[in-house]
Backbone as JSON, one array per atom type, in Angstrom:
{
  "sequence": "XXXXXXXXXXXXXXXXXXXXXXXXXXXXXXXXXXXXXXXXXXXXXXXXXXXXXXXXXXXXXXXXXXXXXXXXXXXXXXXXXXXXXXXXXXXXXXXXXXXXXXXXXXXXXXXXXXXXXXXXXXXXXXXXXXXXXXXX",
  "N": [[-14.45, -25.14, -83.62], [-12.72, -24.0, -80.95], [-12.06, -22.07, -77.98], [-9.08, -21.17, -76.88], [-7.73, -20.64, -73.76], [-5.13, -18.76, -72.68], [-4.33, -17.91, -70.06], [-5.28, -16.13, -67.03], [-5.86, -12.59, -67.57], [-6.41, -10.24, -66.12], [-7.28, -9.52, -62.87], [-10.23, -7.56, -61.08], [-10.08, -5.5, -58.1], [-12.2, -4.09, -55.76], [-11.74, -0.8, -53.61], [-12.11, 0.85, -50.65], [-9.68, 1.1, -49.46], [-6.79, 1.96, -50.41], [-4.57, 2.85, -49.76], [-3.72, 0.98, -48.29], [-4.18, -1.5, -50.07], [-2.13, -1.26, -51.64], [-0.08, -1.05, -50.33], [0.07, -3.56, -48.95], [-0.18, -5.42, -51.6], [1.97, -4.83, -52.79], [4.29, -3.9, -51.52], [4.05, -6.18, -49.66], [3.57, -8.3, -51.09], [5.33, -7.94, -53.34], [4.71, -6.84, -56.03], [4.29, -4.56, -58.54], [3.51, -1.04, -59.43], [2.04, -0.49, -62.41], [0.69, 1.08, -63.8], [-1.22, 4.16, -63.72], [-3.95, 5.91, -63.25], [-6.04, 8.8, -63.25], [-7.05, 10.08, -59.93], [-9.59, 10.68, -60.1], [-10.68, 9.09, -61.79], [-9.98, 6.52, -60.45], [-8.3, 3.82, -60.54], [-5.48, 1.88, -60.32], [-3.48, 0.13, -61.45], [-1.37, -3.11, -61.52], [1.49, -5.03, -61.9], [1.85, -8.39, -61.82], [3.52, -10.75, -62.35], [2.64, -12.1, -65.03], [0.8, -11.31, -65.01], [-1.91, -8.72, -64.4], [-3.23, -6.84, -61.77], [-5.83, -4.97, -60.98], [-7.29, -2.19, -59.28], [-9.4, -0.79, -57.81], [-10.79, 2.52, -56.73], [-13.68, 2.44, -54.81], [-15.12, 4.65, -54.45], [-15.02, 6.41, -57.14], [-15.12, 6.98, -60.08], [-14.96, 5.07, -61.92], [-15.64, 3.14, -59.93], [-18.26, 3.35, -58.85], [-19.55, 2.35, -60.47], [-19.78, -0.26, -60.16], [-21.34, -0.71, -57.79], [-22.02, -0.8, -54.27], [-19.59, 0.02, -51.53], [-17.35, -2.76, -50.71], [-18.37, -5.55, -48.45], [-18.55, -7.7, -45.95], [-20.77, -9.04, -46.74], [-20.78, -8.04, -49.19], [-19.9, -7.93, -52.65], [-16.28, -7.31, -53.39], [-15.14, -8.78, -55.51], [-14.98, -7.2, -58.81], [-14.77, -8.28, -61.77], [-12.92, -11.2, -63.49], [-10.45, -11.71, -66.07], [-10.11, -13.36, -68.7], [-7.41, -14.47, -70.73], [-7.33, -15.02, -73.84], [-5.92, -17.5, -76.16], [-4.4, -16.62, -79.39], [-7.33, -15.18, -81.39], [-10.14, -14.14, -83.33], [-12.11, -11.55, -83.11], [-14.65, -12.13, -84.91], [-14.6, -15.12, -84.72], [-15.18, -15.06, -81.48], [-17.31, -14.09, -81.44], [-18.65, -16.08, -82.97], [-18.3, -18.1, -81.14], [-19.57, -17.92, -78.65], [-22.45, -16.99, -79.75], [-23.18, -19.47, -80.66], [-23.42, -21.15, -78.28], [-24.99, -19.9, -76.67], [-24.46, -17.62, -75.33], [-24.72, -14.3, -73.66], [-22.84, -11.25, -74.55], [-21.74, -8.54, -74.42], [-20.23, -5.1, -76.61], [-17.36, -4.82, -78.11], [-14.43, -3.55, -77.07], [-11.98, -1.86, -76.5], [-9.5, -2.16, -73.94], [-7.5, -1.87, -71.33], [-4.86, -4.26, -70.99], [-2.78, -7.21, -69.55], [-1.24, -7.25, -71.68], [-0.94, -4.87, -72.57], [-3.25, -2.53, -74.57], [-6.17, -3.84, -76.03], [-8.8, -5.26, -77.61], [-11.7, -6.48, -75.78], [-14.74, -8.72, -74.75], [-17.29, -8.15, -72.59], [-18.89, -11.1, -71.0], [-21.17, -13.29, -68.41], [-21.35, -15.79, -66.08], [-23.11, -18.7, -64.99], [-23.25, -18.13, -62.1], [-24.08, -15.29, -62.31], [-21.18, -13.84, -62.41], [-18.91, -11.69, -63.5], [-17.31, -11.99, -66.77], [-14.4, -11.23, -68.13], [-13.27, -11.38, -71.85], [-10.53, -11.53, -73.25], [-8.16, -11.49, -76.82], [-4.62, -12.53, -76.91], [-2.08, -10.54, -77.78], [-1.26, -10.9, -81.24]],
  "CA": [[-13.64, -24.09, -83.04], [-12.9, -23.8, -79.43], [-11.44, -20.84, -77.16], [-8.48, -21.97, -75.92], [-7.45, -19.68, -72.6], [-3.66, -18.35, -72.23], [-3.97, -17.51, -68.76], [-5.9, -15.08, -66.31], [-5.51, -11.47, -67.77], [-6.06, -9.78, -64.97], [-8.4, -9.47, -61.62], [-10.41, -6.05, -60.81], [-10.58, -6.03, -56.67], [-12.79, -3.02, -55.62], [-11.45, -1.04, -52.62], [-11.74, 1.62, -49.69], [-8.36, 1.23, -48.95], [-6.16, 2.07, -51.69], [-3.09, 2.66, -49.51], [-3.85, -0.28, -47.24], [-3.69, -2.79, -50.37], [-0.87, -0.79, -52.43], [1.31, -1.79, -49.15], [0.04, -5.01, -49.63], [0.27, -6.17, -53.01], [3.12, -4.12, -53.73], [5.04, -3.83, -50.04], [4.45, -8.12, -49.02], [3.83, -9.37, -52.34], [5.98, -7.48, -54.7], [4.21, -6.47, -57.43], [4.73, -2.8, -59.02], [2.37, 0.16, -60.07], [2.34, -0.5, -63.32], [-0.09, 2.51, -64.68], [-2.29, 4.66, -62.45], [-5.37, 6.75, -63.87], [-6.11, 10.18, -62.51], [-7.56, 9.87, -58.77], [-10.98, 10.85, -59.86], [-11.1, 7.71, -62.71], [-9.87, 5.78, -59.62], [-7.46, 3.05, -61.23], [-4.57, 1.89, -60.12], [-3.1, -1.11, -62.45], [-0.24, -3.61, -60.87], [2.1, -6.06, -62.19], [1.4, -9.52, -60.81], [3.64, -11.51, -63.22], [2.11, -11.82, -66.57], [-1.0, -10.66, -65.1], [-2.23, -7.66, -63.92], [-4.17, -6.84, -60.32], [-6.35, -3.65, -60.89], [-7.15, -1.72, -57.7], [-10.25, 0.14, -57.96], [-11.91, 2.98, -55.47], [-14.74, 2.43, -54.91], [-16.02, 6.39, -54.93], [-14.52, 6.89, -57.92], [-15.93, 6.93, -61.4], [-14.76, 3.25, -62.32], [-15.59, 1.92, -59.01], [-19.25, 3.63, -58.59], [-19.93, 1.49, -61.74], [-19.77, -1.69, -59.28], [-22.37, -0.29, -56.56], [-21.52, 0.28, -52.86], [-18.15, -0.73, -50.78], [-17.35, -3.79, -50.15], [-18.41, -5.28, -46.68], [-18.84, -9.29, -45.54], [-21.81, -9.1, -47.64], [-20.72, -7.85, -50.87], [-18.46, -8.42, -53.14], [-14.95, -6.68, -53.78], [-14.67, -8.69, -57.08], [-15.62, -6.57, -60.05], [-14.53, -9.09, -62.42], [-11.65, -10.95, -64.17], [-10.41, -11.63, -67.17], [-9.62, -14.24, -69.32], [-6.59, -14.12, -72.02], [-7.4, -16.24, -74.92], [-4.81, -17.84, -77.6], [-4.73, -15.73, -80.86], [-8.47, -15.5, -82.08], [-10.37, -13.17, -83.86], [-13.49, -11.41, -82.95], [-15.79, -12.92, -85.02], [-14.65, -16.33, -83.95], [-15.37, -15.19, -80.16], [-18.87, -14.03, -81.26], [-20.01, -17.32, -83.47], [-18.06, -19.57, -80.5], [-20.39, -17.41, -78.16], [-23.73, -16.89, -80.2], [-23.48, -20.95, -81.14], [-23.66, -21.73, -77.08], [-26.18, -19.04, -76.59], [-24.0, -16.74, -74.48], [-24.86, -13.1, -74.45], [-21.85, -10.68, -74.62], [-21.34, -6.69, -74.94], [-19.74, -4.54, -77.21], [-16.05, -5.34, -78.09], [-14.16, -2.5, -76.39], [-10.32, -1.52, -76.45], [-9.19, -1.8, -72.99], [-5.39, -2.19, -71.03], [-4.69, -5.64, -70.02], [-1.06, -7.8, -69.16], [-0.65, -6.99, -73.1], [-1.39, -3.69, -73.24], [-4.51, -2.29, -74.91], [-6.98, -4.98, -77.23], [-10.15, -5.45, -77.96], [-11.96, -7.45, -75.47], [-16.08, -8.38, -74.34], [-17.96, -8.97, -71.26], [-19.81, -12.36, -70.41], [-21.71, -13.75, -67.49], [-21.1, -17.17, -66.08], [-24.46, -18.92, -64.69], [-23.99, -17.56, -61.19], [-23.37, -13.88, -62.31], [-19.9, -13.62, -62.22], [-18.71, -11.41, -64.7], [-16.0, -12.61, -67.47], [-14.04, -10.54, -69.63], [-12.71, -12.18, -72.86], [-9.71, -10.67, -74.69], [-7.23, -12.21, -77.34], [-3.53, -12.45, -76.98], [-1.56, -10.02, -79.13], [-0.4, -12.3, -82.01]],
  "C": [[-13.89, -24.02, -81.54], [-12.07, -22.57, -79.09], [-10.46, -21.58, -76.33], [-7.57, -20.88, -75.32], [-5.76, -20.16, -72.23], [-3.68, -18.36, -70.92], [-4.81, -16.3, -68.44], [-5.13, -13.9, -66.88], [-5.19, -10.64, -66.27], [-7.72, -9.79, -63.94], [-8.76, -7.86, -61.57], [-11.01, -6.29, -59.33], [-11.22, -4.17, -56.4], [-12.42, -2.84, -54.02], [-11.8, 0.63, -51.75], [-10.61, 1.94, -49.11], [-6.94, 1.38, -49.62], [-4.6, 1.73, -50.85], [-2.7, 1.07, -48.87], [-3.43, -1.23, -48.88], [-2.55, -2.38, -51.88], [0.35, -1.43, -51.35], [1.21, -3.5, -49.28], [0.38, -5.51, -50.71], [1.59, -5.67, -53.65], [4.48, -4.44, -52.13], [5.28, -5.26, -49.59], [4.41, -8.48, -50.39], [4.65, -9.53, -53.87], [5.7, -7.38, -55.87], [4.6, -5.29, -57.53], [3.75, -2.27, -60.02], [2.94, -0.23, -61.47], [1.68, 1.18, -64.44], [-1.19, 2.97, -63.5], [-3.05, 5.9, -63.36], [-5.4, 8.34, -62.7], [-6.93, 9.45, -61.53], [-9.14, 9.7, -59.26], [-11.42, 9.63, -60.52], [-10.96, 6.67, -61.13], [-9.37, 4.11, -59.94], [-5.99, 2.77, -60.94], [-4.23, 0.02, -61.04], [-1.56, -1.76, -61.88], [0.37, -4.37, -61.6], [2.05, -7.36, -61.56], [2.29, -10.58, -62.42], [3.57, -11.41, -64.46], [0.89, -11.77, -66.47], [-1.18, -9.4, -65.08], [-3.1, -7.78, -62.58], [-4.54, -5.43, -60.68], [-7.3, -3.47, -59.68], [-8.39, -0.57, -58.54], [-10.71, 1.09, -56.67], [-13.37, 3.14, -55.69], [-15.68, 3.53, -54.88], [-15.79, 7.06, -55.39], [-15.52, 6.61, -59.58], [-15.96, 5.88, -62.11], [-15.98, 2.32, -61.01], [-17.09, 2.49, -58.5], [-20.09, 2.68, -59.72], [-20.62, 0.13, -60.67], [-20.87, -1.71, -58.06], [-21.89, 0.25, -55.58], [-19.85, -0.43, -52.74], [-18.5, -2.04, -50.61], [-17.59, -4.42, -48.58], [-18.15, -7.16, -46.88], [-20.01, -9.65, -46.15], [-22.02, -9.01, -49.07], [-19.89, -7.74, -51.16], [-17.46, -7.66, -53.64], [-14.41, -7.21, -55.12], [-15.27, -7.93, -57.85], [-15.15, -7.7, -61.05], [-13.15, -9.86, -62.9], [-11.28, -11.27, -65.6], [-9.39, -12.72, -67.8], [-8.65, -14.19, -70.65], [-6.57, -15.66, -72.7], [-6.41, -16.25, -75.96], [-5.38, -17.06, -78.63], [-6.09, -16.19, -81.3], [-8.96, -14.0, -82.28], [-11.81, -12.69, -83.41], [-14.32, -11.83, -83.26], [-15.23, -13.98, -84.72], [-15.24, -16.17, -82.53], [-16.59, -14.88, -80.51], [-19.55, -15.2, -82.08], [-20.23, -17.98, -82.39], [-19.22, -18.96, -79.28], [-21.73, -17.37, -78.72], [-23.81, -18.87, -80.35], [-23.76, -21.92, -79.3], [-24.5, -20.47, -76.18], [-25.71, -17.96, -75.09], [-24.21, -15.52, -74.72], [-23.42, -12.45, -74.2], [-21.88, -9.22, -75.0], [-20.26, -6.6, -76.32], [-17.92, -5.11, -77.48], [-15.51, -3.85, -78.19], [-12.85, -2.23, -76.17], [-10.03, -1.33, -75.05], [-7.88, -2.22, -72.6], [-5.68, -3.6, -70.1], [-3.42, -6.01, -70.02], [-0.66, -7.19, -70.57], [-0.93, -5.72, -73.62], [-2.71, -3.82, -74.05], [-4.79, -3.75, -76.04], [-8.15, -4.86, -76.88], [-11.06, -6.79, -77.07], [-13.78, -7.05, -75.17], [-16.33, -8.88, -73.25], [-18.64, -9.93, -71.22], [-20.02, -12.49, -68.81], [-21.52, -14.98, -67.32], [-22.84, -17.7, -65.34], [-24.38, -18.31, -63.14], [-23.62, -15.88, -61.36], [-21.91, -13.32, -62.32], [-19.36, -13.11, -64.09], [-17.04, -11.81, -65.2], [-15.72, -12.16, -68.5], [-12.87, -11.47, -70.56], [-11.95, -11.43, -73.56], [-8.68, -11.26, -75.5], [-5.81, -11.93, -77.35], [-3.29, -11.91, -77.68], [-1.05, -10.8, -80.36], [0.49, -11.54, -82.78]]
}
């Protein structure tokens, strides 16, 4: 059994500038608000295709999760996310436990497909990688 990856779910860019890259990604690159969270969650969710681009603030209750602001030093990714071909949870935790990956909780969250069940991984330099399965 292998994991075989649909396409990037979506990106989470952590920001100080909410309006600054709403004009951007939405104003030059044409994407569209797709869902927006109360201010204080600090969530703004975009259309990018058949992805998503989520817009975090960073002194918000999502985006305090991630540490400080972003500068030339640290990083504005929070993570992204991988959409895998129809598979089932336990398949993603043997094909994971059998290559000695650790992984969190499996967690209902909103991605290009609306809500599913996806988990967090680590790649070897830290880079976090969320795993969720295509609606089938």
């Amino acid at each position: 059994m292998a994991l075989n990856i649909a396409g990037i779910d979506h990106i989470v860019l952590r920001t100080t500038r909410l309006g600054e890259m709403l004009a951007f990604y939405c104003g030059v690159l044409g994407c569209i608000v797709e869902r927006a969270l109360p201010p204080e969650t600090g969530l703004v969710q975009l259309r990018a295709g058949d992805a998503l681009i989520d817009l975090v603030m960073v002194d918000s209750e999502l985006g305090r999760e991630g540490g400080g602001p972003p500068t030339a030093t640290e990083n504005n990714m929070d993570h992204f996310c991988l959409l895998l071909e129809p598979i089932t949870e336990d398949e993603i935790r043997e094909h994971l436990k059998k290559h000695k990956i650790a992984f969190g909780d499996f967690t209902e969250r909103y991605g290009s497909e609306g809500f599913g069940l996806s988990t967090y991984i680590q790649d070897p330099e830290g880079n976090t990688v969320e795993l969720r399965s295509k609606n089938g």
